[in-house]
N, C-alpha and C positions, 0 to 999 in steps of 0.2 A: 777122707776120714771125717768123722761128723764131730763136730769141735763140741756140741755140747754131751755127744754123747762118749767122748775123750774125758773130760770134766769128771763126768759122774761114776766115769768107771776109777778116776783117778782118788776121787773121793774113798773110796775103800782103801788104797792103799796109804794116805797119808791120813788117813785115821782110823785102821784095823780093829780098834776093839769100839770106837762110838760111833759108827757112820751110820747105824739105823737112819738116824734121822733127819742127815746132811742130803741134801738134793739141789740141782738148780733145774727150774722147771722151762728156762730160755734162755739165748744169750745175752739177752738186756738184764737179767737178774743182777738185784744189789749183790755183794759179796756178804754184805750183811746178814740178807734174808738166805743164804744156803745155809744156815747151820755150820759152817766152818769158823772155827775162834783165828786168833794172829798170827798163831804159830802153824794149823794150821795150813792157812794163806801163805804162810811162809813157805811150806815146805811145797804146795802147791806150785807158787814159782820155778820153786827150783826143778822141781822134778818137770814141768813145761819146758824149762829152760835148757835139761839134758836134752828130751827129744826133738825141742825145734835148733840147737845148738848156740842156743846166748852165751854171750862169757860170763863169767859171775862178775865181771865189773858193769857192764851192761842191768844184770838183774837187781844192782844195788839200787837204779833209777824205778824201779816198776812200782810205781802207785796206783792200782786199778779201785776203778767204783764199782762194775758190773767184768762178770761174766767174761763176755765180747771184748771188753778191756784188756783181759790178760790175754787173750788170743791175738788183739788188735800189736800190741806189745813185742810179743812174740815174735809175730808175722813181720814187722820191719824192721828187727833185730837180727833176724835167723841167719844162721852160716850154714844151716844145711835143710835138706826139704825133711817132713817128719814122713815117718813111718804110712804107709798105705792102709794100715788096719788097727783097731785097736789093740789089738792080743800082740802087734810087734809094737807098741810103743810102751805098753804095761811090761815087755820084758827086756825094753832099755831103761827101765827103773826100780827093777824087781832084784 
């Protein structure tokens, strides 16, 4: 599964009514420069954090700069492999 294009579909769903204009156009992007505010970023985590399976004591450490960060994150936290596609990992958080 293409972890930035995971990201951006994620984007729609932890910001339904303002995501026009949230995108990340790499996985080196700041979190900054996506268009995502803290809260956000917050939910961001978590919802990463259902599909790759961190515990939410695990996700209370997640301090990301970029993109790649929160995947990097994820990736050596996980308790289970994610989903093969994005349409199954949008409907372990839908």
């Amino acid at each position: 599964m293409d972890k930035l294009e995971l990201f951006n579909a994620l984007i729609g769903v932890v910001t339904p009514v303002n995501s026009m204009g949230a995108r990340a156009n790499s996985l080196g992007d700041s979190l900054g420069d996506t268009g995502l505010d803290s809260l956000d970023l917050l939910m961001m985590g978590i919802y990463l954090g259902d599909i790759y399976g961190v515990p939410e004591e695990e996700l209370k450490l997640l301090q990301p700069t970029t993109v790649n960060d929160m995947f990097d994150f994820m990736e050596q936290r996980k308790t289970k492999e994610p989903p093969a596609t994005i349409q199954e990992a949008l409907e372990m958080v839908l």
